[in-house]
N, C-alpha and C positions, 0 to 999 in steps of 0.2 A: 504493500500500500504506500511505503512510505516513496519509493522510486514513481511511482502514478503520481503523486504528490509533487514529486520534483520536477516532474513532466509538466503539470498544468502550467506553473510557475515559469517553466522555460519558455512555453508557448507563449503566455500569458504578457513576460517580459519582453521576449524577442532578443536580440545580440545585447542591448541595455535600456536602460531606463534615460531616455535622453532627457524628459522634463528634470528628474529627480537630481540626474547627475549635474545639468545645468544650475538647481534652484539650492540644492541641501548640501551642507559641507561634509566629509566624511568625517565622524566622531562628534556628529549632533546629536543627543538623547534625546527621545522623546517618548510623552505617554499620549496614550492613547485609548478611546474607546468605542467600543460596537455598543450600537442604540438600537432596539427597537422600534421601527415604524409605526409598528401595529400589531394589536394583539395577535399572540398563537401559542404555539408550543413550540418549544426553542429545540433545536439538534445538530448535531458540527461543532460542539462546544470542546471535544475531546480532539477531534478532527483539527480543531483552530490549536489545539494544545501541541501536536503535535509537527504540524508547521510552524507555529513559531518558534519551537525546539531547535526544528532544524537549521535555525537563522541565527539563535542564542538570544530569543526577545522569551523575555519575562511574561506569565501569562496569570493573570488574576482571575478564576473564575467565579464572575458576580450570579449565575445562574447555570442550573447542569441540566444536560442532557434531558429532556423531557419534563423540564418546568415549565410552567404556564409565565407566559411573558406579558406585558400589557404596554402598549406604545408609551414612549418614553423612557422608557427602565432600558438601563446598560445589562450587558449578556455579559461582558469580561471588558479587562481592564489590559494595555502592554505596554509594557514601556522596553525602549532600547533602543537600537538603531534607527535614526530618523529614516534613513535611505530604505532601512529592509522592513519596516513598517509599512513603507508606502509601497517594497516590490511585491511583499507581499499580499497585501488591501483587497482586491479584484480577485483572486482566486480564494481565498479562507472566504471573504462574503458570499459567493457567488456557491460555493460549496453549503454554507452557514444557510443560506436562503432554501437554494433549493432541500434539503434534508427538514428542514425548518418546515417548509408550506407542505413536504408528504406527514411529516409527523403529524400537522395539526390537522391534516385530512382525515390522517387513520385516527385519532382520536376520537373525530368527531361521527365517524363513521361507528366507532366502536362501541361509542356510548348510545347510538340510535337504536343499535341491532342489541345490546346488552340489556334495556329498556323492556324490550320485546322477548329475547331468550336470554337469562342470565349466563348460561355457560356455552355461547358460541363465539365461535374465533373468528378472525379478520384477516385471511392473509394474503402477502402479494401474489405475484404472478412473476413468469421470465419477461416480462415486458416491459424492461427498464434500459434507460439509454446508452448505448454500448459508450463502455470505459468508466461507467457510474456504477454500475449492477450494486459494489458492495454498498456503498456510500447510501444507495436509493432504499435499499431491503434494508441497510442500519438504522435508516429514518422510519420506517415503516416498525420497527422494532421498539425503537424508543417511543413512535405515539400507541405501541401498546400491542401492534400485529405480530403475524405469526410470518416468520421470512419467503417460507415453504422453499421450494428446492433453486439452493443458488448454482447449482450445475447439474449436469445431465447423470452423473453418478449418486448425485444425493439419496436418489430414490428410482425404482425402476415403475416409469410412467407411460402404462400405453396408451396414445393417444390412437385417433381413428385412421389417420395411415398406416399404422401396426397393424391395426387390425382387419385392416385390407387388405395388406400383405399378407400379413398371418392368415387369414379366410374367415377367423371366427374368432367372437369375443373368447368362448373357453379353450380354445386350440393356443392363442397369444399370451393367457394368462401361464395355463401350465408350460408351454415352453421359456417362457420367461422364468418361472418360477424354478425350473429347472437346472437355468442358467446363473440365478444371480445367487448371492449366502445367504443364508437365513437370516439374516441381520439385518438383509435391507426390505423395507415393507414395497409392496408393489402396487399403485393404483391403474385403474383402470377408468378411460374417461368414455362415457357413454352419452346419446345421445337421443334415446327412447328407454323409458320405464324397465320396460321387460328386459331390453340390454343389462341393468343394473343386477336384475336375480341372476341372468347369466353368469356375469363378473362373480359376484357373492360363495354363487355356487361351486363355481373354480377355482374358491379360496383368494381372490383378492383381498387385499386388506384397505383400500381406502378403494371408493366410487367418486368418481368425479362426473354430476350429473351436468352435461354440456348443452349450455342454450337451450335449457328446457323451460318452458313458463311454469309460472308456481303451481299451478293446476299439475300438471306434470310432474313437479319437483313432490308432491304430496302423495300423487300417485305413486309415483315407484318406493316411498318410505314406507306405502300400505302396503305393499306388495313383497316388500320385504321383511314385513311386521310379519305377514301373514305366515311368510317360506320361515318364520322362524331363525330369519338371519340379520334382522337388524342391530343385535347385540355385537355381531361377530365384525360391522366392519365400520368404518368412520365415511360419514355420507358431505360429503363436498359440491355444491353448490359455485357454480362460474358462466361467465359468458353474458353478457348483456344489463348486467349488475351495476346497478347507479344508485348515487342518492335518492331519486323519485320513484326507486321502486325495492331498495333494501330492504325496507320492512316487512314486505310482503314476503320475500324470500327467509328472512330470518324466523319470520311466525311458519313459516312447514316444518320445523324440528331440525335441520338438516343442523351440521356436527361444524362447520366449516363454510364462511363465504368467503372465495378469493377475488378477487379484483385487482383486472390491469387500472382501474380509474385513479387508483391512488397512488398509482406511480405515473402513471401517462398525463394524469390531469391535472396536479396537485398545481395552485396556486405558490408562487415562493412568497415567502415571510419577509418583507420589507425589513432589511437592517442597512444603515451604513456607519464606518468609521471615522471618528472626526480627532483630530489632535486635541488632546488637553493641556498639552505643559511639554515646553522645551527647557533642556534641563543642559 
């Protein structure tokens, strides 16, 4: 992480900082502070600790990871190098914001669907912007989500071109099943009810019901009630899942709503950094 980090910064800077090297003398101190815009939940705060380690700037943390923020409240505090303050600025914000507007999505997502089922989860999806993936799924973490799989090994997941290939939901499940260790749980992503007791029946252990409406999404929980196997597997709900319609999906029972919206659509958390004191 911390070389992706040196990378943003390089990009970020280019060959140097011509305003900074023009305006600031080198061996000017200075403090400084990140302000919130507006209210959220705050994320990047460890992230920002860890770049300005890599500079040897002092880092104050006025608020952690998954505090609730309110416009005008400082997040941290740095003082040190004027020049690496300012090289820094642009990539720890821009990192601080984005992480910041997923966390206070999935909060607030979490707290809608929590209202409605107390013990369902909220997780992302692989639909995060490539070069981000950890950064985005960390934010989604801190507003309270569930990561679900940040590589293709995490978990052995068939989706519906496996299972085109394969021929059939229970022919993909046991071959797979075959293939991976025990240790790793295997879901199966469906896309009609009766696909789901399939899956169940071939020992899947998580259902991923795919773009089904909740009519649908209630059906196949019945239908799994019924076969006797709703105990045996974790029922996951995705695909078309918004705020104007979460509720509906978290009132079926299902075990797990994932959502690319909260990585794909998250608003960022307004913060910027302003000097305080040259020292």
């Amino acid at each position: 992480m911390i070389d992706i980090l040196r990378e943003m910064i390089r990009v970020d800077v280019g060959f140097e900082d011509i305003t900074t090297e023009a305006l600031v003398e080198r061996g000017t101190v200075a403090a400084a502070d990140v302000i919130a815009g507006e209210d959220g939940i705050i994320a990047g705060v460890d992230v920002a600790g860890i770049i300005a380690a890599e500079f040897g700037i002092e880092i104050e943390r006025l608020k952690m990871d998954g505090d609730p923020v309110k416009a005008g409240e400082r997040v941290i505090s740095l003082e040190g190098e004027a020049s690496d303050i300012l090289k820094i600025e642009r990539t720890m914000l821009n990192l601080m914001m984005r992480m910041s507007g997923i966390a206070t999505l999935t909060r607030s997502m979490l707290e809608r669907v929590r209202a409605v089922n107390p013990d369902i989860r909220i997780a992302a999806t692989r639909k995060t912007t490539p070069g981000l993936q950890w950064f985005e799924k960390q934010a989604v973490k801190i507003g309270g989500g569930d990561t679900h799989r940040f590589r293709l090994d995490d978990c052995a997941m068939i989706k519906d071109n496996h299972i085109a290939i394969a021929g059939s939901v229970g022919d993909a499940v046991r071959r797979v099943k075959e293939h991976v260790s025990f240790t790793k749980k295997v879901e199966v992503e469906v896309e009609r009810p009766g696909d789901a007791l399939l899956a169940a029946d071939a020992g899947a252990d998580i259902i991923l019901l795919d773009n089904m409406n909740p009519g649908d999404v209630r059906k196949a929980l019945e239908e799994l009630e019924s076969a006797g196997l709703r105990d045996r597997v974790i029922v996951e709900a995705s695909g078309g899942i918004k705020p104007e319609n979460i509720d509906l999906y978290a009132s079926t029972g299902v075990d797990v709503i994932s959502m690319g919206f909260i990585t794909t659509s998250a608003h960022p958390v307004d913060l910027s950094l302003e000097i305080r004191e040259l020292k």
